[in-house]
N, C-alpha and C positions, 0 to 999 in steps of 0.2 A: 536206302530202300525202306519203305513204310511197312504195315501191314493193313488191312481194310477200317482197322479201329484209330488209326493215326498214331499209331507206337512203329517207333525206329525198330526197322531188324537188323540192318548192320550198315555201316559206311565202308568204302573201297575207295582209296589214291590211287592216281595216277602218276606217276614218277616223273618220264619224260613223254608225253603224249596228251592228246586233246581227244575227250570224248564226242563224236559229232552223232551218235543214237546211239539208243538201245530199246532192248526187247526182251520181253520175257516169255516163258516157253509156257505151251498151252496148259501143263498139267502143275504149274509153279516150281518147276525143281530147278530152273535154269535158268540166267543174265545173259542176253549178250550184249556185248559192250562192243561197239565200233569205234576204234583207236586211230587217228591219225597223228605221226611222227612229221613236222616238216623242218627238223630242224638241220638236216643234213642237206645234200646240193641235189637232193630226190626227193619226193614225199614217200611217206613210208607208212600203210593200214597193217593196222591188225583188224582180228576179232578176239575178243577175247570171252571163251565161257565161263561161267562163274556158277558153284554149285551151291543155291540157297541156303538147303540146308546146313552146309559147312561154314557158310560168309555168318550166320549167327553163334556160332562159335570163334568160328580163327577167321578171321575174312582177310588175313594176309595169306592164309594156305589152304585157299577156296578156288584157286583156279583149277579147270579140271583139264581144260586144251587154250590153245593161243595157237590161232590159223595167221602166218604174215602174209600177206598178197607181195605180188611182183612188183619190184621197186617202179615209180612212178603212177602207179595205181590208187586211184582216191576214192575212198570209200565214202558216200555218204548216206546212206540208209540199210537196215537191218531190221526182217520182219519174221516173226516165228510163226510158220503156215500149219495147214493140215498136216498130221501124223508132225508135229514135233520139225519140221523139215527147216531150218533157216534160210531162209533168200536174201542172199547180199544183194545191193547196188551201189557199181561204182559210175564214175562217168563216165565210163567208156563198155562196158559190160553190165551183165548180172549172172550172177554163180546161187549156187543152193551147197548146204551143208547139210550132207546125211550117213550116215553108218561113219563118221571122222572120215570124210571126205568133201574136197569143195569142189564143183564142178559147173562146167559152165552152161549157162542158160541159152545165151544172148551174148554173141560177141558185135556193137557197133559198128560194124563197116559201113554200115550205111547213113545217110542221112535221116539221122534219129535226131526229132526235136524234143520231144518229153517222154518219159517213164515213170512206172510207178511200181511199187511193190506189196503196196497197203491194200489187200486185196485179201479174198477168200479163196486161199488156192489158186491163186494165178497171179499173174505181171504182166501186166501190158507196156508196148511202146507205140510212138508212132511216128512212124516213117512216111517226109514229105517226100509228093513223086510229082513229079512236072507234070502239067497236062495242056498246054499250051505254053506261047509264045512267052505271055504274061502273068500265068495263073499256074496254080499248083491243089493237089489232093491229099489229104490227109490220111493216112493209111494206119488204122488201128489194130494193131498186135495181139492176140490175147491171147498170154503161152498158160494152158492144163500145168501145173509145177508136178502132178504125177503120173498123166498119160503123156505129156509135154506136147499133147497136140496144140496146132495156134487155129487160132479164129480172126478172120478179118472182118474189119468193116471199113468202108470208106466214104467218108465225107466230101464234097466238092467246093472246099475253105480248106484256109491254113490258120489251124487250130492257133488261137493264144494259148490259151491253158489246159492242163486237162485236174479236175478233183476225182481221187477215189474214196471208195465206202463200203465195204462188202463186196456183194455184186456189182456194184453200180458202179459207170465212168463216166463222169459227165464231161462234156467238151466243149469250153468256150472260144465262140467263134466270133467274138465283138458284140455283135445283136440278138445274136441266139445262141441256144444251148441247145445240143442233143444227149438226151440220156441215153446210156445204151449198159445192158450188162454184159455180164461176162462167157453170156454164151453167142453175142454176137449180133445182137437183136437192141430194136431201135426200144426202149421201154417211154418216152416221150420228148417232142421238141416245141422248145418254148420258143415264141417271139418276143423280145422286149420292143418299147420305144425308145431306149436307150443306151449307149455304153452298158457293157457291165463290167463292173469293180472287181467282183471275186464273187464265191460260191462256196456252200459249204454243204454236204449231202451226206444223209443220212439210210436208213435201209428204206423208208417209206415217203418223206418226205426233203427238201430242199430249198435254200433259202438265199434268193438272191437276191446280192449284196450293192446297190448303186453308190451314185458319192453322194446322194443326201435321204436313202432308204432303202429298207430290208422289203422284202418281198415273200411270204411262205409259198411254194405248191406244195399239190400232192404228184407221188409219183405212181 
């Protein structure tokens, strides 16, 4: 870990684990680290917190908790939201860490194609729902992480991708993009005349990406 001037403030190993994120908490005091174990006939997450302050002294004796998820659970992202709140995602759920508690958000039972957690205070997923013979709707999630109310939107495509940014979730649907935030409201939809590659969004503007050119709007 750095600090803002490019000086090391402490290094941390990993023993028997692979780190696939981490995250640092809103007021700097806190690491988390997302651990996965696969080396037994399970895969096996942690989280593991780490107390800054302490990792530049002892950063062998800098953990402050280590949460293990249920065996076969694969964690792969970890975000530090309002009020300090940690939201896991694995692929099959998302949980929050609050008062040394994990709890769950979101359990997948459904036909969840993408989620995100890189958000401001919330987590969206989206769940495809049939709507004919041949066609299907994109149904867009967006859980409050602390009134945990959800917000819907739906599209009538099956989403390729979705990018997040703050408020913003943009959703690519081959030839277009709809912006929408996170209180459930369309903020702009683009038509391309071609594929699109990828996206990348910011609080204000977005930059779409083709296979032979970048494109700026505003949003």
């Amino acid at each position: 870990m750095y600090n803002p001037d490019g000086k090391e403030m402490f290094t941390t190993f990993l023993a028997n684990t692979r780190a696939v994120d981490v995250s640092i908490s809103n007021d700097n005091k806190y690491l988390a680290i997302a651990e996965v174990d696969t080396s037994g006939t399970m895969v096996q997450s942690y989280i593991r917190i780490i107390s800054i302050d302490k990792a530049e002294d002892d950063p062998t004796n800098s953990t402050e908790k280590t949460y293990t998820s249920e065996a076969g659970k694969l964690i792969t992202n970890v975000k530090y939201q309002d009020r300090n709140k940690l939201v896991c995602m694995y692929t099959d759920s998302v949980t929050e860490i609050e008062n040394d508690q994990e709890n769950a958000l979101v359990d997948n039972t459904k036909q969840i194609t993408f989620q995100s957690v890189d958000l401001e205070s919330n987590m969206c997923y989206i769940e495809e729902k049939s709507s004919g013979l041949f066609t299907a709707d994109s149904v867009v999630n967006i859980v409050d992480i602390n009134s945990k109310e959800t917000k819907q939107y739906t599209v009538n495509y099956v989403a390729k991708e979705i990018y997040t940014y703050g408020n913003i979730i943009a959703l690519n649907l081959g030839t277009e993009i709809e912006f929408i935030n996170t209180g459930g409201w369309l903020v702009k939809r683009y038509i391309a005349n071609q594929e699109i590659t990828s996206i990348v969004v910011s609080d204000s503007i977005a930059g779409i990406i083709y296979r032979d050119k970048i494109e700026i709007i505003n949003l």
